[in-house]
N, C-alpha and C positions, 0 to 999 in steps of 0.2 A: 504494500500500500504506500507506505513512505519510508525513507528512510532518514536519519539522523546523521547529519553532515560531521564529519570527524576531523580532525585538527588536520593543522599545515599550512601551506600559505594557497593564497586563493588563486582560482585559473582565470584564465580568461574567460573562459562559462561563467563561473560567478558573477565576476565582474558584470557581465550583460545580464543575469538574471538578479543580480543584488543578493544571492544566497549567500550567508556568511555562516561561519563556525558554530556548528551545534543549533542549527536552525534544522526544521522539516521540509525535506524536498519531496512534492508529491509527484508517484512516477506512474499515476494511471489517472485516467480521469473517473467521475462518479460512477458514469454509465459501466465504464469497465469492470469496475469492483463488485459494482448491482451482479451484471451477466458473472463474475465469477462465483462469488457466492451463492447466486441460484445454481450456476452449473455445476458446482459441489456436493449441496441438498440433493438435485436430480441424479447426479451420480452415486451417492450414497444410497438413497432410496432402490433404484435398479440396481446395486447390487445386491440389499438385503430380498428384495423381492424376487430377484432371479434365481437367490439361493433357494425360497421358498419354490419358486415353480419346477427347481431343477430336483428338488426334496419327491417329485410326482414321479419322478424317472432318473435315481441319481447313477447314470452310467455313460459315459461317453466312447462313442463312436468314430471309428475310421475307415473312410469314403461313401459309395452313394445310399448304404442303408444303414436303417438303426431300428431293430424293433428286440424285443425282451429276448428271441430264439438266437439272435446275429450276437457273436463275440464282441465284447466291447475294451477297446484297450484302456480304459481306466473305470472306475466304479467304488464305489463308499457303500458299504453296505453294515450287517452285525448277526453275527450266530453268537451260540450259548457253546461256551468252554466245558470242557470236562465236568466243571464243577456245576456248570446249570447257570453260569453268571451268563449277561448280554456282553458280548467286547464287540468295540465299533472296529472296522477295519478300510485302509483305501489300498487297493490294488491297483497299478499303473505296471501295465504290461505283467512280466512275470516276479516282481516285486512287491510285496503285502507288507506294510505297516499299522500295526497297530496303534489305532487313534482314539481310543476307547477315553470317554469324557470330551471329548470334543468331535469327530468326525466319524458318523456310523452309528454309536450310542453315549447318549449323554442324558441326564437326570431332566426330569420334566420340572413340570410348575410344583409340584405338589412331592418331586423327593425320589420317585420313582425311575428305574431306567426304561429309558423309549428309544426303540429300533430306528432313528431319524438319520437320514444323510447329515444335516444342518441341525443344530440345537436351536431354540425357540429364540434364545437373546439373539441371534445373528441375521434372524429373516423378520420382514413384512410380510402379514400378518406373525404373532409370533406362534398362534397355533396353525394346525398343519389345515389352509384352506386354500387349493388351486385356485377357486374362481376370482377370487380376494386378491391374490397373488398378481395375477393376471390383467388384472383392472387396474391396482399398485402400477407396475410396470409400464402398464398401456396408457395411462394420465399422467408418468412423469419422463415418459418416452415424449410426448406433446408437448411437455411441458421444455422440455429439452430441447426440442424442435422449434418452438415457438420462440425460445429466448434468443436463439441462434439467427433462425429468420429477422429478428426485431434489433440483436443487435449489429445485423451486418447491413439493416434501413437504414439506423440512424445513424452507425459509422460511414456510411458511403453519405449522408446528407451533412454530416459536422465535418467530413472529408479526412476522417481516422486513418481510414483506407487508404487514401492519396498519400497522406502524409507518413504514415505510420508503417503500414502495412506491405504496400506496396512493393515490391522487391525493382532495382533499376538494374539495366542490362549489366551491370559490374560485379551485383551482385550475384546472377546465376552464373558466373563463369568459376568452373571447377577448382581451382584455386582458392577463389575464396570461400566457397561452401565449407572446404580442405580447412582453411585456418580456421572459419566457424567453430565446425567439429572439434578440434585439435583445442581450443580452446575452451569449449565445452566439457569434453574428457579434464583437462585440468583445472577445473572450477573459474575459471577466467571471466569475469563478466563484468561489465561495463558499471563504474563507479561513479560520484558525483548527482550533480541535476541532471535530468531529464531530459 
């Protein structure tokens, strides 16, 4: 959101923006912060909900089918041990880990162990309801969608996009993508104002 200007002597950015020492320089505008934090809530949301939808069928598949009879190269499921307990378990290829209290079987509301892919605290809704699940997902899938739509309106009308966004022909030449990256990997990134 912003950051706090740190000692030294001032640059010539300063200078033109009047920021001085231990002042806040803001490095996003309103609308930007708004669209991030909605895009956060929506992404937190579809993931707890898609755990729950995935809770309906927790087995994943490799190419053009998937139904209960077809191999699936990973899967979270739970049998009863020797002893007659529940243990959760996730299989990825021929690999089996046990996940028992978090993945496969974990304690419900009330204490009990339940045969669940996902435990209640991790999904929308927290008990086991596809339709619920489903409608979750599908209103903040829209919701996702809509912010996105709305905030690429008003960035092309306050001209974010011209100014901000826009990549200029120096920028896509492999080189510089090259130092990007290269910078990137070593935490390098751009200090000062705005």
């Amino acid at each position: 959101l912003a950051c706090p200007r740190q000692g030294g002597a001032r640059t010539g950015m300063e200078q033109k923006t009047g920021a001085k020492q231990g002042e806040w320089v803001r490095r996003h505008r309103l609308i930007t912060r708004i669209w991030h934090g909605v895009n956060a809530g929506c992404l937190a949301i579809l993931l707890m909900s898609g755990l729950m939808i995935f809770n309906a069928h927790p087995r994943l598949y490799w190419g053009e089918f998937g139904a209960n009879d077809d191999a699936a190269w990973a899967e979270i499921g739970a049998v009863n041990d020797a002893a007659g307990a529940l243990r959760g378990g996730l299989r990825v290829g021929e690999w089996y880990f046990d996940t028992t209290g978090v993945l496969g079987a974990s304690r419900g509301g009330d204490g009990a162990w339940t045969a669940i892919a996902f435990p209640g605290w991790a999904t929308i809704p927290a008990t086991y309801d596809l339709a619920k699940a489903r409608a979750w997902h599908l209103a903040f899938a829209l919701a996702l969608s809509f912010g996105l739509a709305g905030f690429l309106a008003i960035s092309l009308i306050n001209g974010h996009v011209r100014r901000d966004l826009h990549m200029t022909r120096s920028e896509w030449r492999v080189r510089h993508i090259w130092d990007d990256v290269v910078a990137h990997v070593h935490l390098r990134f751009p200090k000062g104002p705005a």
